[in-house]
N, C-alpha and C positions, 0 to 999 in steps of 0.2 A: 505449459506454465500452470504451475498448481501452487496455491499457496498452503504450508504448513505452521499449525499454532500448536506452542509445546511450552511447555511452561514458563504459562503467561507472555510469551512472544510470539509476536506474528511473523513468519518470515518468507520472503517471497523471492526466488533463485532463478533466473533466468541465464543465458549465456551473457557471460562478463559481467553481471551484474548481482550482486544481493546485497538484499535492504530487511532489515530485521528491526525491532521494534517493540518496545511494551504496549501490552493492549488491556483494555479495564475486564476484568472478568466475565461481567454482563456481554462485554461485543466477542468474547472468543466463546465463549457459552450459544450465544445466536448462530453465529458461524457453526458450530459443530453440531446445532440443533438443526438448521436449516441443510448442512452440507453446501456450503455456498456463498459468494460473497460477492460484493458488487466492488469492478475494480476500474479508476479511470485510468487513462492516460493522457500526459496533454501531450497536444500536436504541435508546442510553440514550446521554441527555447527559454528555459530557465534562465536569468540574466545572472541569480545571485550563486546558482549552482554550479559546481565543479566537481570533474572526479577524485575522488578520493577525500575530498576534504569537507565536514561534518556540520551540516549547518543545526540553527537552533530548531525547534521546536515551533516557537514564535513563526519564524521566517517562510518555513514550511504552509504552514497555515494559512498566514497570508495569500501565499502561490494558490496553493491546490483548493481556497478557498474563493477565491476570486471569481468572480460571475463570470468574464469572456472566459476566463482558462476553463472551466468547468464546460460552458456552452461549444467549447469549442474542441476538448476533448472527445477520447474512443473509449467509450464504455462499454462494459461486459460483465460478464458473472462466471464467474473461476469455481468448478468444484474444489472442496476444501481437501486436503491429503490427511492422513493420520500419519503420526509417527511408527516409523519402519518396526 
């Protein structure tokens, strides 16, 4: 699992899975200065999430900002890919 940023999207491909995304200049700049990025995962089910179907921004935030979901996630650091 390697995450790719290519203009101005972060995008991140696992099996059966990809999740892409706008990202600010400044954090895809760091990422490709560093080679590297800090990724969590949480370990508890999403209530408001399902597959295929596209939540807000907002809602997101919430989740992945959340002090247990955070403490309670599997972090790691992903060297970054370049485009092919």
């Amino acid at each position: 699992m390697k995450p790719l940023f290519q203009a101005g999207q972060a995008v991140l491909t696992l099996p059966h899975f990809t999740a892409q995304y706008p990202a600010p200049p400044e954090w895809l700049a760091t990422a490709h200065e560093r080679g590297e990025v800090h990724a969590m995962s949480a370990t508890r089910p999403w209530p408001q999430g399902a597959p295929g179907r596209p939540v807000s921004e907002e809602l997101l935030r919430s989740f992945a900002g959340d002090k247990e979901v955070i403490m309670t996630s599997a972090h790691c650091v992903l060297p970054v890919r370049s485009p092919a």
